[in-house]
C-alpha positions as CSV (number, residue, x, y, z in Angstrom):
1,X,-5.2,34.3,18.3
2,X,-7.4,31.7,20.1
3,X,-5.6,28.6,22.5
4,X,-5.8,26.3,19.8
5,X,-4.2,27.7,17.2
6,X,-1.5,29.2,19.5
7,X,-0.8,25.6,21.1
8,X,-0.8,24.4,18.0
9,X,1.8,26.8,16.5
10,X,4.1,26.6,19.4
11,X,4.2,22.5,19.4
12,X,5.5,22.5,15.7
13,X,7.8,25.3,16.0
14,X,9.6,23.5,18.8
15,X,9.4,20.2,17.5
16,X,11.1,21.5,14.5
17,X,14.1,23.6,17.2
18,X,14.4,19.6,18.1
19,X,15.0,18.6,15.2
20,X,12.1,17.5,13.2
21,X,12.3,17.4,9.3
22,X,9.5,15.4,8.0
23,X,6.0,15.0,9.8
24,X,3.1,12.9,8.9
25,X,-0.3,14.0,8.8
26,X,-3.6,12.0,8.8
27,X,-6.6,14.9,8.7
28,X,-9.1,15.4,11.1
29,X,-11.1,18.0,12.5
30,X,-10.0,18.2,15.9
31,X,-6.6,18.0,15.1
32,X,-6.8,21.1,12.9
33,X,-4.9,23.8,14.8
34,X,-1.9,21.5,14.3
35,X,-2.9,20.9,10.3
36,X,-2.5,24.4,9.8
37,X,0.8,24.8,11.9
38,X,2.2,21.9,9.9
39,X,0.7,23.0,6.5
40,X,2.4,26.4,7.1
41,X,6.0,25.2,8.7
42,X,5.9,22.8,5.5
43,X,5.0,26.3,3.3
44,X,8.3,28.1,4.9
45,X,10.2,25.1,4.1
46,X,10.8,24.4,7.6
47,X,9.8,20.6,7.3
48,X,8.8,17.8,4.6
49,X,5.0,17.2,5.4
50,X,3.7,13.8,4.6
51,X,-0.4,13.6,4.8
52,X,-2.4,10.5,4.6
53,X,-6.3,9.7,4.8
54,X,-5.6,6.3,6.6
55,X,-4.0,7.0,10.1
56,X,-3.1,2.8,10.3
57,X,-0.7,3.5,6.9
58,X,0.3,7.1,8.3
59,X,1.8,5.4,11.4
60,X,4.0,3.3,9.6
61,X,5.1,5.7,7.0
62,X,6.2,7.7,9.8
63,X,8.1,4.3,11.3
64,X,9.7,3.8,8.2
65,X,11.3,7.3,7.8
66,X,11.9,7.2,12.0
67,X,13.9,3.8,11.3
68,X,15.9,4.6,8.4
69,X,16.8,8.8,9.5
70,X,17.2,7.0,12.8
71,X,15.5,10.5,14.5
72,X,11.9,10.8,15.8
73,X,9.4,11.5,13.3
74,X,5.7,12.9,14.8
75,X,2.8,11.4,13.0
76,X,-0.5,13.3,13.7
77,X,-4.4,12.1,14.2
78,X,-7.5,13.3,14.8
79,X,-9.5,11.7,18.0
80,X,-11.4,8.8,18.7
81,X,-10.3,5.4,16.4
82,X,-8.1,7.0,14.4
83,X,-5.8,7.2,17.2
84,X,-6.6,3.6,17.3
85,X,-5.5,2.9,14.0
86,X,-1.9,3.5,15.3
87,X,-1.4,1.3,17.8
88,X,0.4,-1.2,15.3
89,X,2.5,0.9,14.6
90,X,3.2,1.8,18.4
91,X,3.8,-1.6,18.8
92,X,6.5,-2.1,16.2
93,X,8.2,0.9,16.8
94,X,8.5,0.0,20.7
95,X,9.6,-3.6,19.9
96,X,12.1,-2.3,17.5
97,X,13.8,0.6,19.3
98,X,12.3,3.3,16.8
99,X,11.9,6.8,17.9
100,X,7.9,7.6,16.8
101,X,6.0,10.5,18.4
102,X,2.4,9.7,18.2
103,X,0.5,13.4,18.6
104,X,-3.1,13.0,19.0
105,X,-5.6,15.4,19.1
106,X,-8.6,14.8,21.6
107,X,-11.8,16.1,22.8
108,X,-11.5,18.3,26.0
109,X,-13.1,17.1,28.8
110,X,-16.3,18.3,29.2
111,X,-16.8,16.6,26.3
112,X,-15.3,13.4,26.9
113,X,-18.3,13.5,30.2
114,X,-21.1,14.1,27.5
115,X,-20.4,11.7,25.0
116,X,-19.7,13.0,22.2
117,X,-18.7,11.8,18.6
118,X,-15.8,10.4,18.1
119,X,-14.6,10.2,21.8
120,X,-13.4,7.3,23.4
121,X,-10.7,6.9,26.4
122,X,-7.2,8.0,24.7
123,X,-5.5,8.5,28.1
124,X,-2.5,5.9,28.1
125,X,-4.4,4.7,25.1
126,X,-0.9,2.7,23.8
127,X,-0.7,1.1,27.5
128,X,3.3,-0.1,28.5
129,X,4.2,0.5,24.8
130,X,5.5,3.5,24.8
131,X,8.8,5.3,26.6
132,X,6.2,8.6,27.7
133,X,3.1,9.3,27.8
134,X,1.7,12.9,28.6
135,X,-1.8,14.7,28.3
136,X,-1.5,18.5,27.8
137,X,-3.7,20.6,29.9
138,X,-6.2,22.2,27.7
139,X,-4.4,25.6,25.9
140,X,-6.2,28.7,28.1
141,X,-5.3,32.3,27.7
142,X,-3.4,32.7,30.9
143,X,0.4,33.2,32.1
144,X,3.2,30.2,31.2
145,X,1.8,28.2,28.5
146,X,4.3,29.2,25.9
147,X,6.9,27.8,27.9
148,X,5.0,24.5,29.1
149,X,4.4,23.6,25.9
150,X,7.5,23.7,24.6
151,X,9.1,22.1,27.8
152,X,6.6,19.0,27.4
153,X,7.7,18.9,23.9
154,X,12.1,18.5,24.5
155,X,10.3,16.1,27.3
156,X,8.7,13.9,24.7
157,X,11.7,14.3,22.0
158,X,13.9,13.4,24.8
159,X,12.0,10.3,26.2
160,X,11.9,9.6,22.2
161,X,15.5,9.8,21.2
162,X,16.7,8.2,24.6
163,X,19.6,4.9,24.5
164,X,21.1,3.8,21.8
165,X,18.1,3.4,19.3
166,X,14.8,5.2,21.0
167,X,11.1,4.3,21.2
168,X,7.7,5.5,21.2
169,X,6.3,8.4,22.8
170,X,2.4,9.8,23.3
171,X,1.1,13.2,23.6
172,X,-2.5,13.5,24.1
173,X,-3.5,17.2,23.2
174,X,-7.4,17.8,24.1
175,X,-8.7,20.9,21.6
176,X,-11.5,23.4,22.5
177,X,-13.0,25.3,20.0
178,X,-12.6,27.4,18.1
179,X,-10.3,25.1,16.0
180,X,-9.5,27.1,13.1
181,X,-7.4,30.5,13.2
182,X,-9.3,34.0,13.6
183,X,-6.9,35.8,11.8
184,X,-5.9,37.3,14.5
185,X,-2.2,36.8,15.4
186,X,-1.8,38.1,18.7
187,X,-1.5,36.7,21.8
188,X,-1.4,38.3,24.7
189,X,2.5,37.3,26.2
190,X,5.3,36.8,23.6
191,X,4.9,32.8,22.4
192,X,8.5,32.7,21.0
193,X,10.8,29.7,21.3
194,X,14.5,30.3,22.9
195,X,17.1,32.8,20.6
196,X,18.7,31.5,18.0
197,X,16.2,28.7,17.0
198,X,17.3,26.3,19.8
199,X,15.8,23.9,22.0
200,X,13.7,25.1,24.8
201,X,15.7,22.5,27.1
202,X,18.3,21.3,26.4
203,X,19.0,17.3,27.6
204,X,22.8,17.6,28.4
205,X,25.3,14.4,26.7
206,X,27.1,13.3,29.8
207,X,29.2,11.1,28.0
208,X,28.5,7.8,29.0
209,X,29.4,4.6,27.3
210,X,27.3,1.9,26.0
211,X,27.8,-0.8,28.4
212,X,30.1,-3.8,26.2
213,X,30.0,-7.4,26.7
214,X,33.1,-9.0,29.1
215,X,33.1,-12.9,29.0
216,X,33.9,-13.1,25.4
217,X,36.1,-16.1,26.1
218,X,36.2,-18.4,23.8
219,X,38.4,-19.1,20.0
220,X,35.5,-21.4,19.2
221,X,32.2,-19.0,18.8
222,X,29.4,-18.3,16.5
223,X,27.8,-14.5,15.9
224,X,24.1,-14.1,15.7
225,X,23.1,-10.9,13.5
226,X,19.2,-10.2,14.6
227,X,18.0,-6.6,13.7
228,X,20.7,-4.6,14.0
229,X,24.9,-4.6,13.6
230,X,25.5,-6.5,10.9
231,X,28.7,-4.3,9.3
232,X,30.0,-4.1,12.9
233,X,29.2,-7.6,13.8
234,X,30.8,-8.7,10.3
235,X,34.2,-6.6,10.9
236,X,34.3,-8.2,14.5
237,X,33.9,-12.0,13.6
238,X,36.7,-11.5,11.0
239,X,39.2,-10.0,13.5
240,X,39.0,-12.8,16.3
241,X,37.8,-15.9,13.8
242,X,34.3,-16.2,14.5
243,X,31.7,-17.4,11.7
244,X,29.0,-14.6,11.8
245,X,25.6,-15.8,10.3
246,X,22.4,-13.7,9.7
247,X,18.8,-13.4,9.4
248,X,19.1,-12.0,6.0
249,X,21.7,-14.2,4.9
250,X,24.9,-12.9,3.1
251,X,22.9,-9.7,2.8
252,X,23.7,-6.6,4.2
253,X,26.9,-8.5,6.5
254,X,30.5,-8.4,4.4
255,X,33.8,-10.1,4.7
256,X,35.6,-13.4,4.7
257,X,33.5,-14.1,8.1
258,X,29.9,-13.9,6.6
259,X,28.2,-17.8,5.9
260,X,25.6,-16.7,3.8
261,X,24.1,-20.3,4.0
262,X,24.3,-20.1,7.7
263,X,20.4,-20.2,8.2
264,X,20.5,-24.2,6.3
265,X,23.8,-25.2,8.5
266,X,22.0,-24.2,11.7
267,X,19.0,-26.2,10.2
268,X,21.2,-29.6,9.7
269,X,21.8,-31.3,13.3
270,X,24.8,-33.7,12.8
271,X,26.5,-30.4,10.9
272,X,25.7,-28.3,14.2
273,X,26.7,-31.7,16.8
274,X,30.3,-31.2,15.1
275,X,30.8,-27.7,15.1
276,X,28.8,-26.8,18.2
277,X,30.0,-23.3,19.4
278,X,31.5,-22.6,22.7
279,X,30.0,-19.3,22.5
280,X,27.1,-17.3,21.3
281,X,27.1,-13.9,20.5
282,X,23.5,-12.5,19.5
283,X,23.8,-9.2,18.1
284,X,20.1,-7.9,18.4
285,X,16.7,-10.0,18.3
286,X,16.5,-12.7,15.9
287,X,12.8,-13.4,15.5
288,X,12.4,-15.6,12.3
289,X,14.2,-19.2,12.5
290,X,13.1,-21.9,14.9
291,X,16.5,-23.4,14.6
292,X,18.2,-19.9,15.6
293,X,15.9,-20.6,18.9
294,X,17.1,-23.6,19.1
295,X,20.8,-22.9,19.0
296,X,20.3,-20.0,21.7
297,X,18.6,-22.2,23.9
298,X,20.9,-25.3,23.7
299,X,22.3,-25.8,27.2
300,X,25.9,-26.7,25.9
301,X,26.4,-23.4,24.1
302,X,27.1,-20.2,26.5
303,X,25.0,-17.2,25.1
304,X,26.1,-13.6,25.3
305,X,23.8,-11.1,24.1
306,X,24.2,-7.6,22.5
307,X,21.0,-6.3,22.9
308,X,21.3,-2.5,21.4
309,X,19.2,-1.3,23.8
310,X,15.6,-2.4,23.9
311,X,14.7,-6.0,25.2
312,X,16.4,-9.4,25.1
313,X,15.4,-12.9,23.5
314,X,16.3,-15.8,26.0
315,X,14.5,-18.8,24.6
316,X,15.4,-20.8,27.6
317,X,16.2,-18.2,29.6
318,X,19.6,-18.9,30.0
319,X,21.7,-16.1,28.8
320,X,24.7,-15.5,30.5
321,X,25.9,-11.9,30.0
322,X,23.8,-8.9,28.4
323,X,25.3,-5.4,27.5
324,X,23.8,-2.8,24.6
325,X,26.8,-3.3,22.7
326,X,29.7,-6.3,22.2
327,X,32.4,-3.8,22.1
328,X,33.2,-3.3,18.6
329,X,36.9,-1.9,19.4
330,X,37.8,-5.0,22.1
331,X,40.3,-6.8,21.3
332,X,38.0,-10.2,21.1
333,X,37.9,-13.1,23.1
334,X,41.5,-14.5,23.3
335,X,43.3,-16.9,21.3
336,X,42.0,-17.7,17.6
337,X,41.6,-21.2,16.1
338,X,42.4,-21.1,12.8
339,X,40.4,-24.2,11.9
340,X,37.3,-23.2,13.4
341,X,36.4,-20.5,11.2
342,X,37.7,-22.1,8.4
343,X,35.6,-25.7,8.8
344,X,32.5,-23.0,8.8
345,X,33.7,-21.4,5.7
346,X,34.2,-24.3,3.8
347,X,31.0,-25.6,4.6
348,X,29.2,-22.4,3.5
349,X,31.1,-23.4,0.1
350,X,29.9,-27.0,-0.4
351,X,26.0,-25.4,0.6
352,X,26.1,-22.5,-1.3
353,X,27.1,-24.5,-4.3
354,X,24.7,-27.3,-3.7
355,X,21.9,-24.8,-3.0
356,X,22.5,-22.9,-6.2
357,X,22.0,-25.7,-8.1
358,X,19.2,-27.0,-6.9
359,X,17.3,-24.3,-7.3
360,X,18.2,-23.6,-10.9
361,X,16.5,-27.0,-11.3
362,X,13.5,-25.7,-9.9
363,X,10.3,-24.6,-12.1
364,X,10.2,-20.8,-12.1
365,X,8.9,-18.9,-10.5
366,X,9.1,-19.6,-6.7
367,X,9.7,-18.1,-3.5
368,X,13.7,-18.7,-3.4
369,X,14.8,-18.0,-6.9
370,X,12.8,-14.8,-7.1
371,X,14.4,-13.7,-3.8
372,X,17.6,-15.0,-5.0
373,X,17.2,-12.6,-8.3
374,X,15.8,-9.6,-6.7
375,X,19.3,-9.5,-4.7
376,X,21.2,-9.9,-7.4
377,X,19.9,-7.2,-9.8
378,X,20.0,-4.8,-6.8
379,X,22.0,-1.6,-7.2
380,X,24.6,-0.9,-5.5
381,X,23.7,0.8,-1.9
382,X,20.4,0.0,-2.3
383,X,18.1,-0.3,0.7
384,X,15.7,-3.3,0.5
385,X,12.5,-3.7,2.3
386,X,11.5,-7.6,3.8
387,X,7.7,-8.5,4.2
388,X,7.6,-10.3,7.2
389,X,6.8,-14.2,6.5
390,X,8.2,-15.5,3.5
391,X,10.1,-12.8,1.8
392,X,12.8,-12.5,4.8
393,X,12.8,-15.9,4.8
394,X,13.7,-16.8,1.1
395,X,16.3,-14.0,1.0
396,X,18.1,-15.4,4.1
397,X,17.9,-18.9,2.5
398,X,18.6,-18.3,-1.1
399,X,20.3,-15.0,-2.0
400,X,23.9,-14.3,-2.8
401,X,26.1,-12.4,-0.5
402,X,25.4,-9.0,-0.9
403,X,27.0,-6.5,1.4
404,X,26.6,-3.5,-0.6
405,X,22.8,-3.6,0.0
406,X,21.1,-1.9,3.4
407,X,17.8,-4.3,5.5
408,X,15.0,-3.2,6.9
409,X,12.3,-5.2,8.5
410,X,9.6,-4.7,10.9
411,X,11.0,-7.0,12.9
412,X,9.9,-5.6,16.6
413,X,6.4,-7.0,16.6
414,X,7.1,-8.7,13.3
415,X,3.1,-8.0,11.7
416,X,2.5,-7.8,8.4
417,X,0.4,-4.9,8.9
418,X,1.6,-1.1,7.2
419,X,4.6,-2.9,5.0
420,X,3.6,-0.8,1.7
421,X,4.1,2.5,3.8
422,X,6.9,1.7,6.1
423,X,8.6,1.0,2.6
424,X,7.5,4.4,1.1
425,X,8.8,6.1,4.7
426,X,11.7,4.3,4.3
427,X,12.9,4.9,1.2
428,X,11.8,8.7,1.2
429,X,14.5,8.5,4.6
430,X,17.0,6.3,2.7
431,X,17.3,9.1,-0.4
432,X,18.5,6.3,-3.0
433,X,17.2,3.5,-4.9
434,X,14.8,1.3,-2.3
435,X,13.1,-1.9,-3.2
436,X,10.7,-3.9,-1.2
437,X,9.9,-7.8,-1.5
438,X,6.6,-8.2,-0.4
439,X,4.4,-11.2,-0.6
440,X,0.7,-10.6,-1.9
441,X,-1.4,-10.8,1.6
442,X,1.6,-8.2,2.8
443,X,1.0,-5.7,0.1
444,X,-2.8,-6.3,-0.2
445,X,-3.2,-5.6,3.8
446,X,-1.9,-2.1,3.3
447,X,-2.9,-1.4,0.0
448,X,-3.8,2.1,0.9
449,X,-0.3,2.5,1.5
450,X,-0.7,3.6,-2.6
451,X,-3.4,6.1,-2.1
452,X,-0.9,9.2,-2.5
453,X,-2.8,12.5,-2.7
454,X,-1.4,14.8,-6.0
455,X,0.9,17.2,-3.7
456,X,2.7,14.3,-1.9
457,X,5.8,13.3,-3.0
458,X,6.5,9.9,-4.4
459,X,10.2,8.1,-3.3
460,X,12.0,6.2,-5.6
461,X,10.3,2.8,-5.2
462,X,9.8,-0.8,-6.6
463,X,7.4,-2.8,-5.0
464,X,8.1,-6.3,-6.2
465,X,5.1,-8.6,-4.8
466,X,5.6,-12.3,-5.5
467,X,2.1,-13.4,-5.6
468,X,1.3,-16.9,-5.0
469,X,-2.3,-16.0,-4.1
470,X,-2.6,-16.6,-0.2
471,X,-0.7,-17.1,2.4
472,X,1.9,-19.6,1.3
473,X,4.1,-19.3,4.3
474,X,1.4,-21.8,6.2
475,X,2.5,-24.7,3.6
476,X,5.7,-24.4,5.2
477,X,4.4,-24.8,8.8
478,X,2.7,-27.6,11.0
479,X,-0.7,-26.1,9.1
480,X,0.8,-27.2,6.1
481,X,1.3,-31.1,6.3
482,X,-0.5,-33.4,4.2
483,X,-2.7,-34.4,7.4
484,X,-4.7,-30.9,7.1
485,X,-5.4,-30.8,3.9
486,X,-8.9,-30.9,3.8
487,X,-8.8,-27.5,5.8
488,X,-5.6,-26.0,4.9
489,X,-6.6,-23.7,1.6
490,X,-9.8,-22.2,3.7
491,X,-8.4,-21.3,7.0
492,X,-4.8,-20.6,5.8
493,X,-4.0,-20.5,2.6
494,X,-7.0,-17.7,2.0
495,X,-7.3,-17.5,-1.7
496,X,-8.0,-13.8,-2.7
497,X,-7.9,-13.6,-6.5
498,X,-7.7,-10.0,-6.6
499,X,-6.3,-8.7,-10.1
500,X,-3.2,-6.7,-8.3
501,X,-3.1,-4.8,-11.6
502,X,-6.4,-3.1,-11.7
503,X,-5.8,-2.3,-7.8
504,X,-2.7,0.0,-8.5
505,X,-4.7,0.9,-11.3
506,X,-7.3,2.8,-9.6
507,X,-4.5,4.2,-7.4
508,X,-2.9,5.4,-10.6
509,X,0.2,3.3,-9.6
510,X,2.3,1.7,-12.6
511,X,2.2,-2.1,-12.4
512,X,4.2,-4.5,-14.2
513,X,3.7,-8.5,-14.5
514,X,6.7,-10.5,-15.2
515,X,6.5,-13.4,-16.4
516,X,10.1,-14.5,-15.8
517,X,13.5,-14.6,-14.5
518,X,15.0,-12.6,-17.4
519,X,12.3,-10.8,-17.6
520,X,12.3,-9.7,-13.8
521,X,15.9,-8.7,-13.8
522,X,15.6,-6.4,-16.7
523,X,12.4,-4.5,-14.8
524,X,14.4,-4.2,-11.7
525,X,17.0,-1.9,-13.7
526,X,16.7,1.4,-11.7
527,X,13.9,4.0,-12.3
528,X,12.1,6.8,-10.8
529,X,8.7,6.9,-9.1
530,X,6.7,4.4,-7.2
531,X,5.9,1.0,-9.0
532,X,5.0,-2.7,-8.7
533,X,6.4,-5.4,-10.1
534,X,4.2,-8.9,-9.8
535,X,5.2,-12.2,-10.3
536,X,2.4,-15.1,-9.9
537,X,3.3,-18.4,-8.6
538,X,1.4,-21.2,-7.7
539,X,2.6,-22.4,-4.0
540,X,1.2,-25.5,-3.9
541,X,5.0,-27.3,-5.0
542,X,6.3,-24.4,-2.3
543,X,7.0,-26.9,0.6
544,X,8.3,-29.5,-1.6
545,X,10.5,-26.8,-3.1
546,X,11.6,-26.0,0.2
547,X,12.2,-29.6,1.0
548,X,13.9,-30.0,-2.2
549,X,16.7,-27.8,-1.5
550,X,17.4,-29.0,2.2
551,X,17.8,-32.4,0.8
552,X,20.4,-31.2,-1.6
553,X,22.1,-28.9,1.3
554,X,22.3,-31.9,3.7
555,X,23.8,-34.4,0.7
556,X,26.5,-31.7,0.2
557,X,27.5,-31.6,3.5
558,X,26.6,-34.9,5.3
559,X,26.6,-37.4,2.4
């Protein structure tokens, strides 16, 4: 057996003694010892391999079943900009506390000194952005490299699965050649992993408690659901009489606590002068709302923050208290006014109502009402998939409360960039129905996301892309006033007229155009496979749409 193959062999069997069940795979010719150690575990059922030809939509397939198994998931390149390709990814999954292993072959180096193809510098390639990094020495026929490689391995799973969420980790593994096997399989000491098929170290649990917030004081405060603990954030407001408000709305939070419109009450600021909260509790990172930044950096409200164990917003740097966790089991922060939560409740009533109506006045199809129907035609326990811009918006803003149904969101760096696979990951993690709500530059900007080879499995998945034809979510910024007009449609709203239809098409992907309401509800019933659902729209009556419904939220309330 040469080095290669016999690194490459060892490296998979102990990532799998750690734990690994599905790997991801973009090909490549240096990295093919560990091809055929993956294609061979994945023959002896050992683990689910997932190979791509783009490495960009390989990272985040491997992020999306990472985030939703909530255990590291290795995703494997080739050298030079392929390993590249995955920084995005990197970046997301260290923003977001997801545990990623990015394995990347290299060129030894002797090689690296001559130049040679595909070679560039991949040592600490991924920079602060990841929890380890480590270069292997090059695999030699000599004494102890059995048991290095698999220590450097539990080191990386380790440094992976660390705190309460985990993060990325790099291993760098330069290749010489020969890089296919000989056919022999000896080598010359044994290269077995430790009896019984466990670990080769073994990082001991010593017990230790997530640190929990203290100062929780006050009967008069608000809770702040970012990215993650929304079911525990949603059982704690409605024990001590706290309003808890989201990103995502009424989605994915339950209970008589839970202000679906909370994201339009924020918004209002004689609603928020009356009901300003004593206290702030931020569960996670909220990364979307200017008027969430607002609230967390007003100087009047205290701000305690739950931050899960990656790093903490502080608009004004002014936080008062940080911990990982709020202390789900505490007994809250003293005595309860009853009147607090319920003035929050009953103004969630009077917006909700007003919203509603508003928007079934609206012309279909826009952003809102088609976010507001994909949520309410969702299965029960369904996981549902948020494009970054406008889809996470118009769910937070105009869908029903829905705690049956599971987020997710690349909300770390908060890119549009690998959406279509993350979903696919995702949803082959999740194991039941998945949808995604995507908007068209989203899903165009990983299109190869659909390129799906005939021996890889296809999750159960609707892609539902509402396709206004550019990027509408600059009509609801500063780009989008009337002053900029002359310049707006070029540099921002980026008209692409591609025919989304003939795209999946040629990926042999089943597309369906809807042309309305009824019509979209009825597709969303559940199905097998991997489709996309479009719905056009025109988004040039998108901000007055928006601004349509904020006048009829702040008449409900304010008069």
């Amino acid at each position: 057996m040469n080095p290669s193959t016999a690194q490459a062999e060892v490296i998979v069997d102990e990532l799998v003694r750690n734990g690994v069940r599905h790997a991801v795979l973009a090909p490549g010719s240096r990295n093919a010892p560990l091809a055929y150690a993956l294609h061979r575990a994945a023959h002896a059922a050992r683990l689910r391999l997932h190979v791509r030809i783009d490495e960009r939509s390989a990272g985040f397939l491997a992020l999306g079943l990472a985030a939703r198994t909530r255990q590291p998931v290795p995703v494997f390149c080739t050298s030079g900009t392929a390993a590249s390709n995955l920084h995005p990814a990197v970046s997301e999954a260290y923003h977001a506390g997801v545990p990623l292993l990015v394995i990347t072959a290299d060129r030894p180096p002797e090689l690296r000194a001559a130049g040679a193809n595909q070679t560039i510098d991949q040592h600490r390639l991924y920079g602060s952005e990841v929890r380890m990094f480590d270069e292997l020495g090059v695999a030699e026929a000599r004494s102890g490299q059995n048991a290095y490689w698999r220590s450097q391995v539990c080191r990386a799973w380790a440094a992976a699965a660390c705190g309460m969420r985990g993060g990325p980790v790099h291993l760098n593994l330069p290749f010489r050649e020969p890089l296919v096997p000989d056919g022999d399989t000896e080598w010359f000491e044994p290269l077995e992993g430790r009896p019984g098929g466990e670990r080769w170290t073994e990082v001991a649990d010593r017990g230790s408690s997530p640190s929990s917030l203290g100062r929780l004081t006050s009967g008069r405060g608000l809770v702040l659901v970012g990215d993650w603990g929304a079911e525990e954030a949603s059982a704690w407001g409605e024990r001590v009489g706290w309003p808890v408000l989201s990103e995502v709305g009424g989605v994915g939070v339950s209970g008589p606590a839970a202000i679906s419109t909370g994201m339009w009450l924020l918004n209002l600021p004689e609603f928020i002068r009356e009901h300003r909260p004593e206290q702030v509790l931020c569960v996670g990172r909220p990364t979307v709302f200017r008027q969430v930044q607002q609230l967390l950096a007003d100087s009047g409200t205290e701000v305690l923050l739950a931050h899960g164990g990656i790093g903490w917003p502080a608009p004004a740097h002014n936080v008062r208290e940080v911990a990982e966790t709020f202390g789900v089991d505490s007994e809250g922060p003293g005595p309860v006014d009853p009147q607090w939560l319920t003035a929050w409740q009953q103004a969630d009533q009077k917006a909700s109502a007003a919203l509603h109506a508003a928007l079934d006045l609206e012309r279909w199809p826009n952003g809102p009402a088609v976010a507001r129907e994909v949520v309410d035609a969702l299965p029960e326990n369904s996981l549902l998939v948020l494009g970054s811009s406008n889809p996470s918006r118009d769910v937070a803003l105009a869908a029903r409360q829905r705690p049956d149904v599971l987020v997710h969101r690349n909300r770390g760096a908060a890119g549009i960039d690998g959406t279509v696979s993350t979903a696919l990951g995702a949803a082959a993690g999740h194991g039941g129905p998945t949808y995604a709500l995507l908007g068209d530059l989203t899903f165009l900007h990983d299109s190869n996301g659909l390129v799906l080879g005939p021996y890889e499995q296809r999750p159960d998945l609707t892609i539902v892309v509402f396709n206004d034809d550019g990027g509408g979510i600059f009509s609801l910024l500063e780009q989008g006033g009337p002053e900029h007009s002359d310049s707006f449609d070029r540099v921002f709203g980026t008209p692409h007229g591609t025919d989304l239809g003939r795209l999946c098409a040629a990926h042999g992907v089943e597309h369906v155009q809807v042309p309305g309401h009824a019509e979209l509800r009825e597709t969303l019933r559940p199905k097998p496979g991997l489709r996309v659902v479009e719905v056009r729209a025109n988004r040039d009556e998108l901000r007055a749409v928006h601004q349509r419904l904020h006048a009829a939220v702040r008449s409900a309330l304010l008069g």
